[in-house]
N, C-alpha and C positions, 0 to 999 in steps of 0.2 A: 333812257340810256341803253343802246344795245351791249350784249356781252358776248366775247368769243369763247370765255372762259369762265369757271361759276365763280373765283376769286380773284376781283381786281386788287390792284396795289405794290408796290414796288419792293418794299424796303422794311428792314427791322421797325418796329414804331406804328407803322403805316395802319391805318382802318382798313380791313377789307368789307367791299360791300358784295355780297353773296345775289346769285340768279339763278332759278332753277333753268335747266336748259333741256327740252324736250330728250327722251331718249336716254340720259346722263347722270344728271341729279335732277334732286326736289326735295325739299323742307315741306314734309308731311304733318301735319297737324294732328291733334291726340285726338280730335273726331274723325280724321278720316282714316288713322288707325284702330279707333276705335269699332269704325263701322267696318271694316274689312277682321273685324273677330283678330286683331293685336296678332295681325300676321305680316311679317314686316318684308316678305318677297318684294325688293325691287320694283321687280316689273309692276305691282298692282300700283304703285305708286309716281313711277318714274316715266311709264308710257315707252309710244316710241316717236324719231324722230319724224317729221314731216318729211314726207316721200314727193317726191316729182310723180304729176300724172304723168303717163305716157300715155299715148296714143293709140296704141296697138288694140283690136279692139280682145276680149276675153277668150273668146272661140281661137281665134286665129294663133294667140300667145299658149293658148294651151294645147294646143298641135301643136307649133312649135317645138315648147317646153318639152314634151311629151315624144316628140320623134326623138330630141336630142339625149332624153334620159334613154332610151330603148338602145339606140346606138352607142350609149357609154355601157348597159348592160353585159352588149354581144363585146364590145372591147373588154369589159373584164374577167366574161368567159374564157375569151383567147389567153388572157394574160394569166389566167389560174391556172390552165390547160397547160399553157408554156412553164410554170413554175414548177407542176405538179411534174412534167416530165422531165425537166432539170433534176430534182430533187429524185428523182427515182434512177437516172440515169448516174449519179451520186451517190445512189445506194440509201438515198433515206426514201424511200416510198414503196409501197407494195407493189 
């Protein structure tokens, strides 16, 4: 039985039956709390959800990634630069 949700069922009364759902929940057993030293962090428990490969190969996605983080950098310089001279033209800055 697939679940879109960990709690199926309708109505006051109703049985719910429970599904861990990657990423979301999971009903952790007292061994596998146990072995993780009765540390109850989510994540060591809960995981994540199944990701879509993509295709892109790693080299190319990290250029990518990488140009586009450089060019959000130099836009936030401008935007501090422009803030900084507001604010001083307002008389709060040195």
């Amino acid at each position: 039985m697939e679940h879109d949700q960990p709690l199926t069922g309708k109505g006051k009364g109703e049985i719910f039956e429970y599904a861990d759902i990657p990423g979301f929940c999971k009903s952790a057993t007292l061994d596998e709390i146990r072995k993780h030293g009765y540390v109850l962090t989510p994540g060591r428990y809960v995981g994540a959800e199944a990701q879509e490969s993509d295709a892109e190969p790693f080299v190319e996605k990290m250029n990518r990634l990488t140009a586009t983080l450089r060019e959000q950098q130099a836009e936030a310089g401008r935007l501090d630069a422009a803030i900084t001279d507001n604010l001083r033209k307002l008389g709060y800055g040195g």
